[in-house]
N, C-alpha and C positions, 0 to 999 in steps of 0.2 A: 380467657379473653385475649391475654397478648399474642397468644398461639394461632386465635384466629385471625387477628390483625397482619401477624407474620406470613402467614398463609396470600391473605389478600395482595400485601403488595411485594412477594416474592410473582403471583402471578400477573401482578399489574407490571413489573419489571422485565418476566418472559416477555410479554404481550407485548410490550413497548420497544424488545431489540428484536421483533418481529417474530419471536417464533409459534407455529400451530404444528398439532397435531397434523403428520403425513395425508391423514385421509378426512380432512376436518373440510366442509363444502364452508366456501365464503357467501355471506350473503350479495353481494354484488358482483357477481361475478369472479375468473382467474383459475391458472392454473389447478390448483388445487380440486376446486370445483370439477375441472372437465375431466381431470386423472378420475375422481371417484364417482363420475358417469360412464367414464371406461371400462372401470373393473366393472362396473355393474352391467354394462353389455357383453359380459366375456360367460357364455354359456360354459360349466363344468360337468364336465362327461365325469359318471362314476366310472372310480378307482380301479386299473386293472393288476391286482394286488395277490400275491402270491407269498410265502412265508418258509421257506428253504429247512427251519428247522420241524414242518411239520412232514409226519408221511403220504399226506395228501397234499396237494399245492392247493390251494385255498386262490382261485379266479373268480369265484363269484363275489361279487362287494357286499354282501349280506352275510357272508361266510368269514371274511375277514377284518379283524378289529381295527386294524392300522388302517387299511384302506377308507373304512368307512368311518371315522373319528379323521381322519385328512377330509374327505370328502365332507364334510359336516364343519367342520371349520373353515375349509375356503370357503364355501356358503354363507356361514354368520358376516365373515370379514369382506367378502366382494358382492354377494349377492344378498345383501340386508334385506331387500324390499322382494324379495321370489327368483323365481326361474324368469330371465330376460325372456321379453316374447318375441322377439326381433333381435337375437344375438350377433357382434358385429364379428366376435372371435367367439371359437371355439377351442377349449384346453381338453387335452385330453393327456393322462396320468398314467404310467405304469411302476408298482411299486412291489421292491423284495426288501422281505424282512428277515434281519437273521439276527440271533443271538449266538456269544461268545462268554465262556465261562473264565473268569479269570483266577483267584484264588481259590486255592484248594487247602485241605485241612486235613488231616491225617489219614482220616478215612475216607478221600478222596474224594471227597462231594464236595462243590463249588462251594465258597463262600460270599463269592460277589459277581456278576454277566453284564457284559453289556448288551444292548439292544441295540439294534441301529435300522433306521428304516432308510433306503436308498430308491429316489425318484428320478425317473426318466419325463419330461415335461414338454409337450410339443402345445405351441401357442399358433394356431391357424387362421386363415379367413373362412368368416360362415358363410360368404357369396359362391366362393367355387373351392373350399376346403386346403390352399396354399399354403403351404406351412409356411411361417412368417420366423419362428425361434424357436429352438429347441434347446435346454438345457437340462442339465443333472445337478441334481443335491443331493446331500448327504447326512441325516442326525444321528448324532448316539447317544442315549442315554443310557443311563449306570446305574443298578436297584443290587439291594444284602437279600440275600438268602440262607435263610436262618436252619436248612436240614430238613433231610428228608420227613422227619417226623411233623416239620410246619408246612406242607404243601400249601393249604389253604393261604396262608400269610404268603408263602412263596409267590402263588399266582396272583395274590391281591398288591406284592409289589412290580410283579411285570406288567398287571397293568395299565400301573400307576405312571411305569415307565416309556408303554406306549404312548397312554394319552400325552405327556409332558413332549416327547419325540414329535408324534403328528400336529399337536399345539404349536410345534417352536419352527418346524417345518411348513406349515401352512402362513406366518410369518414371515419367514424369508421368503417365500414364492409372490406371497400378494408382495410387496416391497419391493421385490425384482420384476415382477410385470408393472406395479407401479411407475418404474421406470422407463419402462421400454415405452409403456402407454401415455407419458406423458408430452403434453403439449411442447413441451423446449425439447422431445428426443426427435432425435432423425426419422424421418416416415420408415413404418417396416416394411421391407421389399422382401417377396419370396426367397426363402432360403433355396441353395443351391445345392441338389444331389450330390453328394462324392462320386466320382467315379470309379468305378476298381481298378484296383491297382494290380497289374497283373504283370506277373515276371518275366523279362524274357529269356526266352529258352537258347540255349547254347547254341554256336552253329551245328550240325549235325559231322561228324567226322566221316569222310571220303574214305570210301572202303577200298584195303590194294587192289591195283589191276593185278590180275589173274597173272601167275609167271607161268611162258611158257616152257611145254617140258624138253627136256634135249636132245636132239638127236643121236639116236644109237647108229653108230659106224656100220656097215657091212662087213 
């Protein structure tokens, strides 16, 4: 009983020096509200997700676990209510997944890997396709590998350590468009192609004039 009493006005205390949940809609209106109408106009293109330590690259999102456990999580978190029918942005995702073996054991098989999924992220308009922001992120998670003789546990801890990677990355992305999307941020203007950077070339070195030859005496 005093536990729940404790409970109550720990949260009567949040609530009072104003704080809500990121993505929490107010009933009258505000910020808040209009960020998580945002997210929810931002159409997500599936994952185009490839996996470095396989010997097939894995591009198709049905073929790849990372990509489509990202793609499924930014869906719960920004698209709760479906696929926007009138999308105002378009995101579109390109992901490499690589694993690194860290400790070794006498018999030279890993004893621990990490996993790391690395996203490339472009945030566009849906009226004429404008890329508006593009940014990178990076997770890694860390899973034991207990020997060649426990394969089955081996692959039941990678992909415990993907889903935790594409969970904590999907995360940081809503949170970061959160931002960008919200009412107090600077309107997003087309981002700007780089130009190439191209070297210049030396002057070209002047080739000797020709000497001429001498004349022989009579």
């Amino acid at each position: 009983m005093m536990r729940a009493v404790s409970i109550v006005l720990l949260c009567s205390l949040l609530f009072a020096c104003g704080f809500e949940p990121l993505y929490a809609r107010r009933s009258t209106g505000g910020g808040t509200a209009a960020t998580t109408d945002q997210l929810a106009s931002v159409y997500i293109e599936q994952v185009d997700a490839r996996a470095t330590h396989l010997i097939t690259l894995a591009t198709d999102l049905r073929e790849n676990r990372a990509g489509q456990e990202l793609y499924n999580a930014l869906r719960d978190q920004m698209n709760p209510h479906g696929v926007p029918q009138r999308p105002a942005y378009r995101l579109s995702l390109q992901l490499i997944e690589t694993k690194t073996d860290l400790a070794t054991r006498g018999d030279q098989f890993a004893t621990r890997a990490n996993l790391t999924i690395s996203v490339t992220y472009t945030l566009a308009r849906a009226s004429d396709g404008a890329r508006l922001y593009v940014g990178r992120q990076a997770v890694t998670a860390s899973y034991n590998l207990l020997g060649s003789e426990s394969m089955f546990s081996n692959l039941t801890s990678e992909n415990e350590a993907r889903s935790r990677a594409a969970t904590e990355m999907a995360q940081i992305l809503t949170s970061r468009l959160s931002v960008l999307l919200s009412p107090q941020a600077p309107p997003l203007t087309p981002a700007t192609t780089p130009q190439p950077v191209t070297t210049p070339q030396p002057p070209a070195t002047p080739e000797p004039l020709p000497t001429a030859a001498p004349e022989l005496s009579p």
